[in-house]
N, CA and C atoms as a LAMMPS dump frame, in Angstrom:
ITEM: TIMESTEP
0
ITEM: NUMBER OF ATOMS
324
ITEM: BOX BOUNDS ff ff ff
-5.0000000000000000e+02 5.0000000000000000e+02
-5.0000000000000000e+02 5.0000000000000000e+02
-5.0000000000000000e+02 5.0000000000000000e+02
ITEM: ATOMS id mol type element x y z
1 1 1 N 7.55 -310.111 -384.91
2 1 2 C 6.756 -309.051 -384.345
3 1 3 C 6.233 -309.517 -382.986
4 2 1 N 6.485 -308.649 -382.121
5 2 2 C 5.798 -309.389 -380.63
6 2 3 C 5.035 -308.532 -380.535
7 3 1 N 4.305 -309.122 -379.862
8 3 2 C 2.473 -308.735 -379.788
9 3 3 C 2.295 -308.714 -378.042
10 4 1 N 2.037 -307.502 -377.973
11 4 2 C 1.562 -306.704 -376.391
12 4 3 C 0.351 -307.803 -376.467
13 5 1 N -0.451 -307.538 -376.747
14 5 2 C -2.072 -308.221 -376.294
15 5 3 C -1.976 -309.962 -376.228
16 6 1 N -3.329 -310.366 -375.084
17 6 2 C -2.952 -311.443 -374.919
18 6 3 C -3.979 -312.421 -375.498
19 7 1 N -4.016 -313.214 -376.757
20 7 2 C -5.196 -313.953 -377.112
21 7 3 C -6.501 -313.831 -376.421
22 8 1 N -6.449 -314.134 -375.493
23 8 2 C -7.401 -314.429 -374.143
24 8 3 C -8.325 -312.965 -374.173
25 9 1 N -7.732 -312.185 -374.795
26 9 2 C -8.541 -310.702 -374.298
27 9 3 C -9.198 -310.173 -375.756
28 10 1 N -9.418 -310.949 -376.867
29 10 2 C -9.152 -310.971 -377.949
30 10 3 C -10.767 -311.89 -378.367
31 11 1 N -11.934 -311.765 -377.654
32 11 2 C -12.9 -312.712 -378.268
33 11 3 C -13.615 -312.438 -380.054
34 12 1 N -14.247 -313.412 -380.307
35 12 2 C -14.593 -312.695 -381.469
36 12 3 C -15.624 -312.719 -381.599
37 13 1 N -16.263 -311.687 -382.664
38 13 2 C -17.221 -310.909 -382.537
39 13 3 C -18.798 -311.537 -382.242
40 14 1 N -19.601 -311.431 -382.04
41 14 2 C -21.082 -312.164 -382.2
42 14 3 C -21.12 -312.816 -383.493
43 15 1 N -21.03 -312.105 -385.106
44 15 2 C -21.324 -312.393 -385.89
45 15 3 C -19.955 -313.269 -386.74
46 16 1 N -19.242 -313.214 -386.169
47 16 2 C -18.021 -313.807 -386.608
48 16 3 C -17.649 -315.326 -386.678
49 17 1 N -17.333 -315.975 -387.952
50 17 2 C -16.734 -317.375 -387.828
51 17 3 C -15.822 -317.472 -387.861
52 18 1 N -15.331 -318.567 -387.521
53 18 2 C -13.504 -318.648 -387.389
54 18 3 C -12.431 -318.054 -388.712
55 19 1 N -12.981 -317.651 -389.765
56 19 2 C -12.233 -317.589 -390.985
57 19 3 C -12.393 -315.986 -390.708
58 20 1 N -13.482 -315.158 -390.301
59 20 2 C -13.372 -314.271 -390.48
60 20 3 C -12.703 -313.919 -389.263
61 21 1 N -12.721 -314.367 -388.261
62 21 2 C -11.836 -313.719 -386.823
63 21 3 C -10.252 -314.087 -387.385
64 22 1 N -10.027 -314.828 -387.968
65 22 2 C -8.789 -315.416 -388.481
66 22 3 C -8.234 -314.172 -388.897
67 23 1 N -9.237 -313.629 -390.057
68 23 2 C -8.691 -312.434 -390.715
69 23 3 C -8.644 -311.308 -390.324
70 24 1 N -9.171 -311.381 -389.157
71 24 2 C -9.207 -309.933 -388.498
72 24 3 C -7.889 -309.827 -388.067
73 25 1 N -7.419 -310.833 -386.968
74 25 2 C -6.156 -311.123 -386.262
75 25 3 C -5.206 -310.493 -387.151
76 26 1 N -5.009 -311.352 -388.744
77 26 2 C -4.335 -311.327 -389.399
78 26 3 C -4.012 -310.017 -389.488
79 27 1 N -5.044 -309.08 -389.658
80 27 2 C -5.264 -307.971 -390.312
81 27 3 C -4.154 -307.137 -389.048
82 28 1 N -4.753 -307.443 -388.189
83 28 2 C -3.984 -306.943 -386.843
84 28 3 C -2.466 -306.524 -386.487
85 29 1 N -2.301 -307.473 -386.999
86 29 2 C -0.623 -307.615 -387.055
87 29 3 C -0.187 -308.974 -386.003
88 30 1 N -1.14 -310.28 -385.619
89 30 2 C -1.006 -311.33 -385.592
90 30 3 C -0.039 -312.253 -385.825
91 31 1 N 0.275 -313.01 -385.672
92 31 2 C 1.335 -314.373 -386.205
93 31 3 C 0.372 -315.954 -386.377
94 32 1 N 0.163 -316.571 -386.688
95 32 2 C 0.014 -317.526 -386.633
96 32 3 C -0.243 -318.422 -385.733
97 33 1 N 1.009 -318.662 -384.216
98 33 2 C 0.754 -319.47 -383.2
99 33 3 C -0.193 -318.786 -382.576
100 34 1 N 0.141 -317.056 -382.787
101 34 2 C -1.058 -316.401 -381.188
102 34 3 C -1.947 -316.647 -382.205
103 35 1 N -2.43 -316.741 -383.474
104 35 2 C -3.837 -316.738 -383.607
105 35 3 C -4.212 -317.889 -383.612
106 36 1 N -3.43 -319.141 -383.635
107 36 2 C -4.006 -320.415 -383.13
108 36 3 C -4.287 -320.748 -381.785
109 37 1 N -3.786 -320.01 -381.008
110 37 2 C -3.888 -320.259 -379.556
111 37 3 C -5.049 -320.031 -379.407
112 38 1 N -5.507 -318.051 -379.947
113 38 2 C -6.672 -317.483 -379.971
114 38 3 C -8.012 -318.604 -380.352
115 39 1 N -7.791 -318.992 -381.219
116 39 2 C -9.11 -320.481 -381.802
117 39 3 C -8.986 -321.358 -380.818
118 40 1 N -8.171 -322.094 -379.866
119 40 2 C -8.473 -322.715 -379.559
120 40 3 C -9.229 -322.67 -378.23
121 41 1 N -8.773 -321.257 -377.499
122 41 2 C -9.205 -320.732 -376.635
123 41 3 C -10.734 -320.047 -377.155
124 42 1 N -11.233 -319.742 -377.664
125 42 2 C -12.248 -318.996 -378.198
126 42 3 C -13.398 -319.729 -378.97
127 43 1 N -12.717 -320.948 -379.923
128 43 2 C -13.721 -321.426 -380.787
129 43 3 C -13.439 -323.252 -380.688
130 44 1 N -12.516 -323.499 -379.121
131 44 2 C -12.556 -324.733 -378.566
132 44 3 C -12.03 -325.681 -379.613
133 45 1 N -10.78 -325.172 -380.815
134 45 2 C -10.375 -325.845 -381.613
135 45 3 C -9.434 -326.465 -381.44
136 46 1 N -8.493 -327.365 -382.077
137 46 2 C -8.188 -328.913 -381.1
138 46 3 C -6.842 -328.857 -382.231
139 47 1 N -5.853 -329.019 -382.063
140 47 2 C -4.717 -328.859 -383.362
141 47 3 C -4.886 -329.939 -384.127
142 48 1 N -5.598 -330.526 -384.167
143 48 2 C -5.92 -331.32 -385.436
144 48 3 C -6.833 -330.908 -386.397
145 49 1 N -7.999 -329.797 -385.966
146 49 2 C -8.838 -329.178 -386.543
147 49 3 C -8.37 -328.126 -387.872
148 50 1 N -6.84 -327.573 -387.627
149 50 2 C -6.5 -326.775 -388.432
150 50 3 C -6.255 -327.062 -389.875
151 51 1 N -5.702 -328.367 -390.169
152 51 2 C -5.542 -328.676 -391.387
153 51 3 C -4.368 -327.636 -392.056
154 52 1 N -5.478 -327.48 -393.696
155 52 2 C -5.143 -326.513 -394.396
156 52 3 C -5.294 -325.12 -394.046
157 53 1 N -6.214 -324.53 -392.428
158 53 2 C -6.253 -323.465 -393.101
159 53 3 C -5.563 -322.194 -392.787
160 54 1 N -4.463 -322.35 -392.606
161 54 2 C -3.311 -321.313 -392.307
162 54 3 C -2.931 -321.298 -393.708
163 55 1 N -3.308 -322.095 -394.397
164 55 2 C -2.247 -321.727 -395.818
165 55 3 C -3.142 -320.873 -397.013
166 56 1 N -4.303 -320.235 -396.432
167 56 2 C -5.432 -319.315 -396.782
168 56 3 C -4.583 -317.416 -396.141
169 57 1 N -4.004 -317.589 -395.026
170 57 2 C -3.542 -316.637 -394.194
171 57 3 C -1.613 -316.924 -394.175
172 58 1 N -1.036 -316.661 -395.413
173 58 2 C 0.308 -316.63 -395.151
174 58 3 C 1.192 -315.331 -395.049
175 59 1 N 0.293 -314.285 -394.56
176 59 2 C 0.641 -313.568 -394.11
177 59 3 C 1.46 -313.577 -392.486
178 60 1 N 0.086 -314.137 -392.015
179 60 2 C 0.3 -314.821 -390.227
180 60 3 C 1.515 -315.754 -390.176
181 61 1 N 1.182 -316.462 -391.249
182 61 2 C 2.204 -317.864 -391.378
183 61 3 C 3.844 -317.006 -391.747
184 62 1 N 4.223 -316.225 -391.998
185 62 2 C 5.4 -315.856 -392.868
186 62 3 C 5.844 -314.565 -391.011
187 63 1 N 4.771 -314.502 -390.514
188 63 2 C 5.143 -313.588 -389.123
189 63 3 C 5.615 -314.444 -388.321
190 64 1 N 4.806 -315.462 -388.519
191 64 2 C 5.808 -316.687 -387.413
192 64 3 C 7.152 -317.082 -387.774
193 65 1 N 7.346 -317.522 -388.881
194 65 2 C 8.185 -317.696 -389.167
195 65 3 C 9.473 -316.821 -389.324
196 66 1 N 8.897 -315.817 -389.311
197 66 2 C 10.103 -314.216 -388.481
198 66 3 C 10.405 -314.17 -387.393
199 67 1 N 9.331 -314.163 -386.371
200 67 2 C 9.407 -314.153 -385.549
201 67 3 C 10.608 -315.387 -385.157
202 68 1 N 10.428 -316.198 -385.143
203 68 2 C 11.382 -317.59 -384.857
204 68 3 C 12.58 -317.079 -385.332
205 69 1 N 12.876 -316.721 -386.475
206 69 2 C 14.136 -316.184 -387.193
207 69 3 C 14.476 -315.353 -386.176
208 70 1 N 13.904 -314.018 -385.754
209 70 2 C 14.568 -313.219 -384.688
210 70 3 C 14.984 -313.796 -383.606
211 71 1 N 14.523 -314.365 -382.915
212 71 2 C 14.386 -315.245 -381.776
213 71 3 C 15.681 -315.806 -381.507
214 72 1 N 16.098 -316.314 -382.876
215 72 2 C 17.332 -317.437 -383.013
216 72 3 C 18.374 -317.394 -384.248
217 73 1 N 18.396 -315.746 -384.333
218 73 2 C 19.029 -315.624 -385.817
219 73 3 C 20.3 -316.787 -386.712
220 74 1 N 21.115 -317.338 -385.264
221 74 2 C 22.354 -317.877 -385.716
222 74 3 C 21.556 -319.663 -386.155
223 75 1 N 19.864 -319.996 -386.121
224 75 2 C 19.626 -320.982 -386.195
225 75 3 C 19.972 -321.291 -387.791
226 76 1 N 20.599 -322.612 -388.283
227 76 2 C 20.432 -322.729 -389.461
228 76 3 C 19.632 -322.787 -390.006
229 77 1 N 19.204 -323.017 -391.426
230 77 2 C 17.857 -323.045 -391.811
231 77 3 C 17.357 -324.293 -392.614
232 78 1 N 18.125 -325.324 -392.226
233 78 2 C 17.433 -326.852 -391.63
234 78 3 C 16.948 -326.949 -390.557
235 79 1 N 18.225 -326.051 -389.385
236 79 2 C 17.117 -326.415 -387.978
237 79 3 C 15.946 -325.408 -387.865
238 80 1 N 15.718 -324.437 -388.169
239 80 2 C 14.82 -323.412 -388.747
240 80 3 C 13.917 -324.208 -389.538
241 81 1 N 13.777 -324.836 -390.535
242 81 2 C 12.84 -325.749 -391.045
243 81 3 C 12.024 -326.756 -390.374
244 82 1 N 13.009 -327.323 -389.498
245 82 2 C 12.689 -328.268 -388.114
246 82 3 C 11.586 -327.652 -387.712
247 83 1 N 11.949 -326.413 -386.963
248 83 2 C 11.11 -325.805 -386.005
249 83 3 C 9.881 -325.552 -386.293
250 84 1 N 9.772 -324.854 -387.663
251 84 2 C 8.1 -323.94 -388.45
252 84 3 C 7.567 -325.598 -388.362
253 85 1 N 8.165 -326.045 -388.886
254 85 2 C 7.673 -327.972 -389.219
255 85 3 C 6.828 -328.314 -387.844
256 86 1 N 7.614 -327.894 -386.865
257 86 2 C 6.835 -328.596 -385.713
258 86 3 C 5.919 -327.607 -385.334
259 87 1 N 6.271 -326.434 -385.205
260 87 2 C 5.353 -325.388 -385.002
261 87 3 C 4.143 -325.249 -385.469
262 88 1 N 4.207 -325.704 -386.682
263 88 2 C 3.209 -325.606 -387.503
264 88 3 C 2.36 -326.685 -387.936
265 89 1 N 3.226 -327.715 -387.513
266 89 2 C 1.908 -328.566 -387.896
267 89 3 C 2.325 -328.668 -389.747
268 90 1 N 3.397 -328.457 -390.077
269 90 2 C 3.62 -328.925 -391.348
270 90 3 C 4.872 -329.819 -391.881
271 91 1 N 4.69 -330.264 -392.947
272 91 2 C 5.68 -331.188 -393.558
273 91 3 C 7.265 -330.095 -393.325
274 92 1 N 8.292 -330.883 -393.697
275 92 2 C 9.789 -330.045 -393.608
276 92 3 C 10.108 -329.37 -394.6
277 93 1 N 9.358 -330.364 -395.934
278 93 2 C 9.684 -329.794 -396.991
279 93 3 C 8.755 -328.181 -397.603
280 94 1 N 7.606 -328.002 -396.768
281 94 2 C 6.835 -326.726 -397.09
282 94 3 C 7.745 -325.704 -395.621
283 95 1 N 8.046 -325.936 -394.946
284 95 2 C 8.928 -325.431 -394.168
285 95 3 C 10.33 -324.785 -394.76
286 96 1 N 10.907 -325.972 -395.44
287 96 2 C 11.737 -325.037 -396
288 96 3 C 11.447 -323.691 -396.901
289 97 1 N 10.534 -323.941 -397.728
290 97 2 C 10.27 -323.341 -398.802
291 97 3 C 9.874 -321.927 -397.869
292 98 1 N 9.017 -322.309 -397.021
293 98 2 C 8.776 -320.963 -396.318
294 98 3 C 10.211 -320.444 -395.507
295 99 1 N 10.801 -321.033 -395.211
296 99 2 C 12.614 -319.94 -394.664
297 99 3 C 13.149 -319.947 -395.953
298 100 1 N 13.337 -320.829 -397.087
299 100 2 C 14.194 -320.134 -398.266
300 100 3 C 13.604 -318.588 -398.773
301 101 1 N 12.041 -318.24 -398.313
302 101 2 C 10.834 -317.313 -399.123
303 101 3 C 11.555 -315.986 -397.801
304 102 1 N 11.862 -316.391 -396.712
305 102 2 C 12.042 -315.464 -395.646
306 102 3 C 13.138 -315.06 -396.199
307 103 1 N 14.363 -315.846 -396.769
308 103 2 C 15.662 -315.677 -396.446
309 103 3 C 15.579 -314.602 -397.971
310 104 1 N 14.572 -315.04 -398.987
311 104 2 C 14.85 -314.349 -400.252
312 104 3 C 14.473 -312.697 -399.493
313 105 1 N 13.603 -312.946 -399.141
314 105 2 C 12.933 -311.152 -398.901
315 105 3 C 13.302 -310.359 -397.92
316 106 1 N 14.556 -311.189 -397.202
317 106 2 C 15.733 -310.175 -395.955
318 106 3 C 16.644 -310.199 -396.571
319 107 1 N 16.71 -310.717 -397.815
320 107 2 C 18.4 -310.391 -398.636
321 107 3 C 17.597 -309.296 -399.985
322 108 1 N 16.603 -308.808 -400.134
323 108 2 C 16.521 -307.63 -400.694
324 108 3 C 16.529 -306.49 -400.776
């Protein structure tokens, strides 16, 4: 899904903490990297800060990982695993699992 709007224009609210601006994004129709960009720009967060908590929002997480798929359809999905892996800031092996989860729900 590509996204017209640009993080940067995107602050969050007065009363808002990062979990709930998280979910707003999400709610939005978001991906994952723009809403990490969005935190780091907004709530001065550092990619080490993220940890676990994209795996609260795998909604975002499963848009990125489309997104990339469109991007590069003929990529295999080892090197597709590669990529979310680095993208994300996660192991290869939860990477896969997330393109085998993509590949199940575009072959239905």
């Amino acid at each position: 899904m590509t996204q017209l709007q640009n993080y940067r224009d995107l602050p969050s609210f007065d009363d808002e903490d990062q979990l709930s601006y998280v979910e707003r994004l999400e709610s939005n129709g978001h991906e994952e990297m723009f809403i990490r960009k969005a935190l780091r720009y907004h709530f001065g967060m550092g990619f080490g800060d993220f940890g676990s908590l994209f795996e609260s929002f795998p909604i975002a997480r499963m848009r990125h990982v489309r997104q990339l798929r469109e991007s590069r359809p003929q990529r295999s999905d080892y090197s597709m695993a590669l990529k979310v892996a680095k993208n994300l800031d996660i192991s290869h092996a939860t990477a896969a699992r997330l393109v085998a989860k993509l590949n199940s729900n575009t072959e239905s």
